[in-house]
C-alpha positions as CSV (number, residue, x, y, z in Angstrom):
1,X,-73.9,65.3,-19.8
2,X,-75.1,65.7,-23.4
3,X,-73.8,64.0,-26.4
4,X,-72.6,67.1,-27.3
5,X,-70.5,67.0,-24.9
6,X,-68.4,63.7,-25.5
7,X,-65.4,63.0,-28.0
8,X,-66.6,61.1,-31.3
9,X,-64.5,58.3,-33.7
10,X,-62.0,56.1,-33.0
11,X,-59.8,58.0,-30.3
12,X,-63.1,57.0,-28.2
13,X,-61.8,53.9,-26.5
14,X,-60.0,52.4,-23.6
15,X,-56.7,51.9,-23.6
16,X,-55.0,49.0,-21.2
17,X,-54.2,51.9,-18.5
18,X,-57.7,53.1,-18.6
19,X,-58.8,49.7,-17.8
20,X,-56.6,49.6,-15.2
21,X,-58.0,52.6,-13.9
22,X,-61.1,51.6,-13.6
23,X,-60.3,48.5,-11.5
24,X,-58.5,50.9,-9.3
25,X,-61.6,52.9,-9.0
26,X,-63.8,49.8,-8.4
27,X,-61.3,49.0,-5.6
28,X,-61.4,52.3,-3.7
29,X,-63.6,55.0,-5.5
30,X,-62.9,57.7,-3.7
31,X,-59.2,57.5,-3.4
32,X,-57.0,60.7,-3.9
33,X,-55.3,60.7,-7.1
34,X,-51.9,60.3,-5.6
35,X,-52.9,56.9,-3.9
36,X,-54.9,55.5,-7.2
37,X,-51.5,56.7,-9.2
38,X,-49.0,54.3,-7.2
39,X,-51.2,51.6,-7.4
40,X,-51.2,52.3,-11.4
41,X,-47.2,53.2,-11.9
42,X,-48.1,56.5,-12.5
43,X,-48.2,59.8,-11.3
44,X,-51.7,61.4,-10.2
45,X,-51.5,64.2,-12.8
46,X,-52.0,61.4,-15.2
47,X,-54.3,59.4,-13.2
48,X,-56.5,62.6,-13.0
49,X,-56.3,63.6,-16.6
50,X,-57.1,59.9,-17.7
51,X,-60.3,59.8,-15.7
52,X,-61.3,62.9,-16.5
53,X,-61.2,61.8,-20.3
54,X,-62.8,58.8,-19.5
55,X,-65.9,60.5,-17.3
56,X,-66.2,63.4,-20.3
57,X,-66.7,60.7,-22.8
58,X,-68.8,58.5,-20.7
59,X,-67.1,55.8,-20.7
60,X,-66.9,55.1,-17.2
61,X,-68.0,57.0,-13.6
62,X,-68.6,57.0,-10.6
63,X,-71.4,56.8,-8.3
64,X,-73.2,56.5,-5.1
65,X,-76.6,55.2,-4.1
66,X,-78.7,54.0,-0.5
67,X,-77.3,50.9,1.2
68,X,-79.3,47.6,-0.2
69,X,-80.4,47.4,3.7
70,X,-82.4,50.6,3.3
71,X,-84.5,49.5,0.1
72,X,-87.6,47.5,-1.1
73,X,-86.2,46.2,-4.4
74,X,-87.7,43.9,-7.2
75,X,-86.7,42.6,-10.9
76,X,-90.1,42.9,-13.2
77,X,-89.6,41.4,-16.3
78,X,-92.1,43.4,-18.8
79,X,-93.9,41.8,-22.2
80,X,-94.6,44.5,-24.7
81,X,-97.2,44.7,-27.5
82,X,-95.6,44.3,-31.0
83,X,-93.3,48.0,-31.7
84,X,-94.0,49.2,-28.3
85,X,-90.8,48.3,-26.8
86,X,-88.9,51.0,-27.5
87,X,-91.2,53.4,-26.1
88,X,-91.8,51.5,-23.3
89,X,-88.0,51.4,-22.4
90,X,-87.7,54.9,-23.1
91,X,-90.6,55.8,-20.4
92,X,-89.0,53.0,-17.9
93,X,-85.8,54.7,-18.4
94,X,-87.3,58.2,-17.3
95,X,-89.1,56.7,-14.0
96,X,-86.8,58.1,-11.3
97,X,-88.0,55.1,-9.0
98,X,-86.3,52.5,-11.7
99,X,-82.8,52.2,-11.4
100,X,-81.9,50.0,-14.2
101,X,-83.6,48.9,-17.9
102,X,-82.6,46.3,-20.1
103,X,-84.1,44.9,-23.1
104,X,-84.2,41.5,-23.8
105,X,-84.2,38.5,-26.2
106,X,-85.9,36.0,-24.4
107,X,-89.8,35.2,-22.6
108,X,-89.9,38.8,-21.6
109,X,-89.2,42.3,-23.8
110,X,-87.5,44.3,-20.9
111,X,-86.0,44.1,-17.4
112,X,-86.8,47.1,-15.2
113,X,-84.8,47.0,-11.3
114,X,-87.1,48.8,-9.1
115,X,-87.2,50.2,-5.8
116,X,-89.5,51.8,-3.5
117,X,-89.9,52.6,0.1
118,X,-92.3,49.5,1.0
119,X,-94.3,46.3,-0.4
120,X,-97.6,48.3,-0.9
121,X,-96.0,50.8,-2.7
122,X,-94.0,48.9,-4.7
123,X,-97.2,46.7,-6.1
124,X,-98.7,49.8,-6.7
125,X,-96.1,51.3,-8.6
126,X,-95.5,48.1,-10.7
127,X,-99.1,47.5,-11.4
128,X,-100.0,51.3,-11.9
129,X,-97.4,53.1,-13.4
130,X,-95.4,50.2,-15.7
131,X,-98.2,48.6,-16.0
132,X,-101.0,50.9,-16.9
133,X,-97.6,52.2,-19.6
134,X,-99.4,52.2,-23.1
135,X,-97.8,49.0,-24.7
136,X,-97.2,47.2,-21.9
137,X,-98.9,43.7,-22.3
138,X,-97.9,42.1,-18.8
139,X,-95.3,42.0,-15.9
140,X,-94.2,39.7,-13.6
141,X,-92.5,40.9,-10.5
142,X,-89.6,38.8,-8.6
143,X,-89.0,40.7,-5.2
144,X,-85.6,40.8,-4.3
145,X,-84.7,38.9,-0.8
146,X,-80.9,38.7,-0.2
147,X,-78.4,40.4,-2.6
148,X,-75.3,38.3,-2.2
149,X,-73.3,40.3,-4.8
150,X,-74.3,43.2,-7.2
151,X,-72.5,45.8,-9.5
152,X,-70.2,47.5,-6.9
153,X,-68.7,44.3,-6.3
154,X,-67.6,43.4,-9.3
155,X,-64.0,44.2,-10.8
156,X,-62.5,44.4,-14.3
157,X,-59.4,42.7,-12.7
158,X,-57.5,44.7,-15.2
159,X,-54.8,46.1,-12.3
160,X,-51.2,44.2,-11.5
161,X,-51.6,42.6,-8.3
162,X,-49.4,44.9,-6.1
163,X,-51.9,47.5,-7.3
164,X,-54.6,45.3,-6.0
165,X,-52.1,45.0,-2.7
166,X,-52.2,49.3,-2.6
167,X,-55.5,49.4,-2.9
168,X,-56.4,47.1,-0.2
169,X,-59.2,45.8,-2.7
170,X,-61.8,43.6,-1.7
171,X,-65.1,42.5,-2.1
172,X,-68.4,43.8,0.0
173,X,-68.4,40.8,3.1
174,X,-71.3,39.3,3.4
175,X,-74.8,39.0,2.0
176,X,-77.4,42.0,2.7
177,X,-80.8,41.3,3.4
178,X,-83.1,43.9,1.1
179,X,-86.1,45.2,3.5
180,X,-89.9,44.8,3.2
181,X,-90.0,48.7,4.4
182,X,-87.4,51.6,4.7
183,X,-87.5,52.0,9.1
184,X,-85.4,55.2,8.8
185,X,-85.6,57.4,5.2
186,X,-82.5,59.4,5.0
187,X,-82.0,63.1,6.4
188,X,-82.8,65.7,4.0
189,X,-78.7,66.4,3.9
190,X,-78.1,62.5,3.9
191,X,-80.4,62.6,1.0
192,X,-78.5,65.6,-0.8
193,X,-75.5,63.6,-0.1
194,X,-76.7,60.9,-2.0
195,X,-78.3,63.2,-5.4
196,X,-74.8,64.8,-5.4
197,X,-72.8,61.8,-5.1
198,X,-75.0,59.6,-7.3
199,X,-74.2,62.5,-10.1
200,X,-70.1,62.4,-9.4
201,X,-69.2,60.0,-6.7
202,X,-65.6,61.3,-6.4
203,X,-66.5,64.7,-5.6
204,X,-64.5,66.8,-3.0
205,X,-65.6,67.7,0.0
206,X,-65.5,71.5,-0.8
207,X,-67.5,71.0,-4.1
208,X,-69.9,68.6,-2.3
209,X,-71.0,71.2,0.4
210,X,-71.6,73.8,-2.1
211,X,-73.6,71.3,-3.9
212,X,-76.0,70.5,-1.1
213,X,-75.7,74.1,0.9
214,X,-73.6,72.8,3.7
215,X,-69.9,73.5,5.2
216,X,-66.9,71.2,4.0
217,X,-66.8,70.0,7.8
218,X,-70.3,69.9,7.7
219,X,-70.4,67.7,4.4
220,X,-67.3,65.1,5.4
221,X,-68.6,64.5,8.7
222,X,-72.0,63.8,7.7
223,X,-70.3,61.2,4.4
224,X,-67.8,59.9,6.6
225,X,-70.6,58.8,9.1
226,X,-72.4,57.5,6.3
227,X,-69.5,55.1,4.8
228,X,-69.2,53.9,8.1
229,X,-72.6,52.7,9.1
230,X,-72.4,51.6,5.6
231,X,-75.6,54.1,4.5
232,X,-74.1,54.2,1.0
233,X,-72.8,52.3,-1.5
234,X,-70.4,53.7,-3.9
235,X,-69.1,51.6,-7.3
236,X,-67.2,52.6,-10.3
237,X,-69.2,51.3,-14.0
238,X,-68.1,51.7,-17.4
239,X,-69.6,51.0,-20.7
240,X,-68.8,47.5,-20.9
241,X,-69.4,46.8,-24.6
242,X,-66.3,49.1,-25.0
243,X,-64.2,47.2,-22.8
244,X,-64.3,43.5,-24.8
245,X,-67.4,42.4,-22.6
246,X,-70.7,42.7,-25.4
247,X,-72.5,39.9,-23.7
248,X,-75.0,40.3,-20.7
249,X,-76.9,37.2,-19.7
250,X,-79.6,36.9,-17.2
251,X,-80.5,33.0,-15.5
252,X,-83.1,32.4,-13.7
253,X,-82.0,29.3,-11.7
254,X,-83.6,27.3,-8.9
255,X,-81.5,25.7,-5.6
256,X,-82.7,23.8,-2.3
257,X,-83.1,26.2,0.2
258,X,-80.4,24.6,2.0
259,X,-78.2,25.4,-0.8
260,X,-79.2,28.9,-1.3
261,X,-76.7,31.1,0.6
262,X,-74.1,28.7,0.3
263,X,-74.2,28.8,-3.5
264,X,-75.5,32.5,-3.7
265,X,-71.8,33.2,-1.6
266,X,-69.7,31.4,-3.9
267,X,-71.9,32.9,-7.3
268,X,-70.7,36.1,-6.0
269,X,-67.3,35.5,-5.9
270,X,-67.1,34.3,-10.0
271,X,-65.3,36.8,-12.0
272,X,-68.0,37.0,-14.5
273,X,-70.8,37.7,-11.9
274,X,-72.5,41.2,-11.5
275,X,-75.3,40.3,-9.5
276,X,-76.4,37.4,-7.6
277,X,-79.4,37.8,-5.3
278,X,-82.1,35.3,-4.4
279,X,-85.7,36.1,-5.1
280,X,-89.3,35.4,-4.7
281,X,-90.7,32.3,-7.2
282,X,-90.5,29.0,-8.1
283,X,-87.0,30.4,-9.6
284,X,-85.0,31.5,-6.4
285,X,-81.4,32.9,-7.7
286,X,-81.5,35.7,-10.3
287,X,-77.6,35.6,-11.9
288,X,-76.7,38.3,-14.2
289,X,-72.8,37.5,-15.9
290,X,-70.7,40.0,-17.8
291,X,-68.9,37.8,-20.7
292,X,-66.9,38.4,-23.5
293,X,-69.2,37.2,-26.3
294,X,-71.9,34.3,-27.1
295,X,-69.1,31.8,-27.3
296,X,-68.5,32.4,-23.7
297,X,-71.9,31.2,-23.0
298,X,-71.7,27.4,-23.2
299,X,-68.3,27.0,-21.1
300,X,-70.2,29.4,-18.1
301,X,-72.6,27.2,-18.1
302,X,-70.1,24.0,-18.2
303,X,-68.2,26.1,-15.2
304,X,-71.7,26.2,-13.3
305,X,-72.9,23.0,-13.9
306,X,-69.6,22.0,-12.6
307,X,-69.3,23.8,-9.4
308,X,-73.1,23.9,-8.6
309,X,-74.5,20.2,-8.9
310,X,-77.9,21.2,-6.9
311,X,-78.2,23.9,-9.4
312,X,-81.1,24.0,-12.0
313,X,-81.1,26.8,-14.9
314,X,-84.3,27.5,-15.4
315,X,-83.8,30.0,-18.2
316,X,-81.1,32.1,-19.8
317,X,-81.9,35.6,-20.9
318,X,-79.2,37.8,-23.1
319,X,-79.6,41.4,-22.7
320,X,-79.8,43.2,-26.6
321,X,-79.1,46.6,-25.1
322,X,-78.8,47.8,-21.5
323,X,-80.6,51.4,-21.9
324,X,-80.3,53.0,-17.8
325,X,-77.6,51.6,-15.5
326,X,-77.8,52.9,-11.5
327,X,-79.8,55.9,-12.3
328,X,-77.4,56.5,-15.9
329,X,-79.1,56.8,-19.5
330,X,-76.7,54.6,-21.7
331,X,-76.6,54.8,-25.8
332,X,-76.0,51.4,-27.7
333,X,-72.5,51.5,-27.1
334,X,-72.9,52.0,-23.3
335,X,-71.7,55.3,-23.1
336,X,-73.2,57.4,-20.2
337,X,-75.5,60.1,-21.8
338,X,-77.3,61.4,-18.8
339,X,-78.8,60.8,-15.5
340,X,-81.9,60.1,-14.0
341,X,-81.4,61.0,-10.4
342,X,-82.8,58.7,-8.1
343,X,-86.5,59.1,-6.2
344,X,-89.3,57.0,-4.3
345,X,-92.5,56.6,-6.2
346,X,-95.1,58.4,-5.2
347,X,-98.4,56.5,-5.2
């Protein structure tokens, strides 16, 4: 997708229905139309058209990615020298190997999510290629141990509940422990699964095996074998600025280890929660929350304080701009402006 490409001015928006597709989405991505249009009050003509609009302007979309189980992830925080940040996001944001950017206003310039197929890799990859980056001053890496929620989990709770009810929507069960090394890479067609699905997670099955030079039967078999042995993960994002919710925040927070799934469970289910996973560090929880301005800051943290006693904030980070999401290049507004298709580092 190309600027170019997308509507511009004030029609450039979502409406309450739009929202409401998108939870629909969130809840079962790759639902036919007719069975995301019931759930909505409308037929799938409409449904169709309304995504379609929405995906064009990149405003929302789908996509698909490797099971957490499969990946060696981390979380480096990055210090720039003065004006160096924005070409040091830029180059993050065009390293196929990190997923997701965000600059910051806080002890660190930028957040990069990383993955790679083992530890050794990974280190080298962190310390060669972000680090050795011209303007880059330091990182500090936080290896990612147990994801107990993350962007594919969370919902814009926009739908009425017997929508919810059609949908059959829930959360992902259970935490997923991230590994130190990938066992089992994917097949060369699992793999073209994933680089077609991570561009349009709703393809059909007809458009996805000419897209990765298999047969339709070929292509379903080999995705519906995949969702099963939960191989890949599919989520619906939009540009959240868009949609009333213009403030990211990042904690770093710190729990007894006896507390630690308990509380990384119930993080996970809080509305405002896009990721919860526990990491390497003194600081052992990395919380990221979706909320609907600064104000909303100080009664989270009231909530938190609240429901987690053994909890200790270390530090709160906001996010100024969130410039690659899952593999997408994002503008200011978080519009989708291109992709980044996914790869290993190779060092």
């Amino acid at each position: 997708m190309t600027p170019d490409s997308r509507d511009s001015g004030t029609d450039v928006r979502f409406s309450e229905l739009d929202l409401a597709l998108v939870d629909a989405l969130q809840a079962a991505p790759r639902a036919p139309w007719s069975r995301i249009g019931r759930a909505l009050g409308v037929d799938a003509t409409t449904a169709a058209r309304r995504w379609e609009r929405l995906r064009t302007n990149g405003l929302a979309w789908v996509t698909a990615y490797d099971a957490a189980k499969s990946a060696t992830v981390a979380y480096v925080e990055v210090r720039c020298r003065p004006r160096a940040l924005e070409s040091v996001s830029i180059a993050l944001a065009g390293m196929p190997w990190v997923f997701s950017v965000d600059e910051a206003a806080g002890d660190f310039d930028l957040l990069a999510s990383v993955a790679a197929a083992d530890l050794p890799s990974l280190g080298r990859s962190v310390h060669g290629l972000i680090g050795g980056l011209d303007g880059v001053r330091s990182t500090r890496t936080r290896l990612g141990i147990t994801l107990y929620s993350e962007g594919g989990d969370w919902r814009m709770r926009a739908m009425e509940p017997a929508g919810h009810a059609e949908l059959s929507a829930s959360r992902t069960s259970g935490p997923t422990v991230y590994s130190a090394r990938m066992h089992h890479p994917p097949a060369p067609e699992d793999h073209a699964l994933l680089a077609a699905l991570g561009a349009d997670g709703r393809l059909g099955y007809t458009d996805l095996g000419a897209a990765t030079g298999m047969s339709e039967h070929t292509a379903r078999r080999r995705l519906q074998r995949m969702i099963r042995d939960g191989d890949i993960t599919f989520r619906c994002d939009l540009a959240h600025p868009l949609a009333g919710l213009s403030t990211v925040v990042l904690y770093r927070a710190a729990v007894p280890h006896t507390h630690l799934a308990a509380t990384g469970n119930a993080l996970a289910r809080m509305d405002e929660v896009r990721l919860a996973v526990s990491v390497s560090g003194s600081d052992n929880l990395l919380v990221m929350v979706w909320l609907r301005g600064l104000h909303a800051i100080d009664p989270f943290e009231a909530q938190l304080a609240e429901r987690f006693p053994n909890l200790t904030i270390s530090d709160r980070t906001v996010f100024l701009h969130s410039r690659k999401r899952m593999g997408r290049l994002l503008d200011t507004t978080g519009r989708a402006t291109g992709l980044v298709p996914f790869s290993l580092p190779r060092v």
